[in-house]
N, C-alpha and C positions, 0 to 999 in steps of 0.2 A: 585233194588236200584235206588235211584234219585239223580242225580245230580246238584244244582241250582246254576248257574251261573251268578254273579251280574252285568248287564248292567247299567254303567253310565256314559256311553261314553266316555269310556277311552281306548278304542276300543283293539285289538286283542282276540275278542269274539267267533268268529266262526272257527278259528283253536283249540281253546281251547276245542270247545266244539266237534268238530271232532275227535280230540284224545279219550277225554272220549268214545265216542261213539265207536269208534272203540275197545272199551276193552268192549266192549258187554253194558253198561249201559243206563238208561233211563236222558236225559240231560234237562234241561229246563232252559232257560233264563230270567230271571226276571228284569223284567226292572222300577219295582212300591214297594214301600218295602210291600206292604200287600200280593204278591204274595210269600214273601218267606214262610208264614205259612206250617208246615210242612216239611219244608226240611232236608232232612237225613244227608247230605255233602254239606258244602257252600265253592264255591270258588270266590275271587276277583282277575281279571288278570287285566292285567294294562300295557301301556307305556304313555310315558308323563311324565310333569310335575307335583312335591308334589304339588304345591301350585294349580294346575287344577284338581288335583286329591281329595283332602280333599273340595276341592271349591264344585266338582260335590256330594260328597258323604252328604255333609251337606244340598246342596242347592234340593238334591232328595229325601231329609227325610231320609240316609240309615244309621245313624251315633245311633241313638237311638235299633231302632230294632235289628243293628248288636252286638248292646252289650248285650241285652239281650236276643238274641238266639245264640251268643257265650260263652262271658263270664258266663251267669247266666245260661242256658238251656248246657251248654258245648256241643253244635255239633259240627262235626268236623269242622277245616274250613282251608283250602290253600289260600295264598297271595303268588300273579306270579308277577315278578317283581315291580311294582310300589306298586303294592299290597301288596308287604312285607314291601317298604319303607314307608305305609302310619301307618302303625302297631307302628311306632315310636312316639314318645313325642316332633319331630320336623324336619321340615326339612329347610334346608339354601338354596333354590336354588331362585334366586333372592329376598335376604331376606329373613327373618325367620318366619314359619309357623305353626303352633300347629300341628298335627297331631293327632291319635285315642290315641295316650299313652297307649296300651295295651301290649305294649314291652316297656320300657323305653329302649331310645338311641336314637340317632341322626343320621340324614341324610346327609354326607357332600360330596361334590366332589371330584373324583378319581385321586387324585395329577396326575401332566404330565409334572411339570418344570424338565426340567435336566436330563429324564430316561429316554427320547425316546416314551414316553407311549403315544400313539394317543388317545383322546376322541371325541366320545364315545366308548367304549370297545364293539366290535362288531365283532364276528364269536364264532368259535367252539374254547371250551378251557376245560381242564380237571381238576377237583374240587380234595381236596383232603378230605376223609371222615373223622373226628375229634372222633366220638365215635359213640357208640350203638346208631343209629337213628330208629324210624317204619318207617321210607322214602327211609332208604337203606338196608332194607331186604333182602336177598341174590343178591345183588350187590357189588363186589368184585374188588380191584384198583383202580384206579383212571380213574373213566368214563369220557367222553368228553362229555359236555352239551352246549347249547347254550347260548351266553347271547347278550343283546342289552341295555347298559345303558352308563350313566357317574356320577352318584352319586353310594353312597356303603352306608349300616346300620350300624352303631356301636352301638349295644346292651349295656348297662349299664353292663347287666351280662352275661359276654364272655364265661359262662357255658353252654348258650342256643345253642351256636353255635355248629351247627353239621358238616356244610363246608366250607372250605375255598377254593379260588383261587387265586392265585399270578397274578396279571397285576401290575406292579410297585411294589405295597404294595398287602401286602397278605388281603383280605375283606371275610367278611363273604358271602360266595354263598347260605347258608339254616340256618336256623333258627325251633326248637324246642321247644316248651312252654305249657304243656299239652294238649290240645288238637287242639295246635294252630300251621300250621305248614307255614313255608314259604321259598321261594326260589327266590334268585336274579335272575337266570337263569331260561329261559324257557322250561320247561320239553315239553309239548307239541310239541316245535319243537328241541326237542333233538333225536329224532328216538326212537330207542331201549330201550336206555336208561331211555329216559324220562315215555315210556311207564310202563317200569317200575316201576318206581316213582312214577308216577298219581294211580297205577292199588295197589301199597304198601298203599298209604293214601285212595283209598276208602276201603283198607281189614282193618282201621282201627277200 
């Protein structure tokens, strides 16, 4: 199995692609969209900012191709933090941004007035799992994942969500959508856990 990993410099590429590889699979990094042809499992990993992030993915030609060997060809495909918030119809982080719209919902800031709540939301913190996900295939309680952000998705339709985690306000931590899957937290550097996670979306 192949792995392809989209390079558009929105960097945490080579941990990402570590992890994979350590669950035995063949990983390739595509940094051109003619390179994806072929690809069995597409992932987008991401930190930063929406408005750098849809900037890079438009300005590197990846915005056409990913919709039609997503949505139209259905391969699978993971969105790793920023990757999930570009999945949205918009994001607010200085000002407002279109996004791919391939999840309708919005991207806003993780409130912090009056709760104590530090941003960015930054270590180990444990998800709690909302229903039957292929992400949490025998994984059992409430895992501790990693995350590094200060925005959160709000999906249009709160059915897609498979995780949440409580920082202030409870956010969506993963995201479900036929063959589209995504995760505000980093599986890759979640350990055990994450391995899991990564090793459930390529048995999909």
């Amino acid at each position: 199995m192949d792995v392809h990993i989209i390079n558009c410099q929105l960097g945490n590429i080579r941990s990402v692609a570590n992890a994979f590889e350590a669950l035995g699979v063949t990983v390739t990094i595509v940094s051109t969209p003619e390179d994806l042809a072929g690809a069995e499992k597409i992932v987008l990993p991401g930190v930063g900012s929406f408005a750098d992030g849809i900037k890079n993915l438009n300005a590197f030609g990846w915005v056409d191709i990913l919709a039609e060997t997503v949505l139209q060809k259905k391969t699978p495909f993971l969105g790793i933090c920023l990757g999930m918030q570009l999945l949205a119809t918009k994001g607010t982080e200085n000002g407002e941004h279109a996004g791919l719209n391939w999840i309708p919902g919005t991207v806003l800031k993780i409130p912090s007035s009056g709760n104590g709540v530090r941003i960015p939301h930054i270590g180990w913190d444990d998800i709690t799992i909302r229903q039957n996900s292929r992400l949490y295939l025998g994984i059992t309680g409430s895992p501790d994942v990693y995350f590094l952000h200060s925005f959160h998705f709000i999906p249009d339709d709160r059915s897609i969500i498979t995780a949440t985690c409580k920082y202030g306000i409870e956010f969506a931590a993963s995201l479900e959508a036929d063959n589209i899957f995504a995760t505000q937290f980093h599986p890759e550097k979640s350990q055990k856990a994450g391995l899991a996670i990564l090793k459930n979306f390529l048995d999909f």
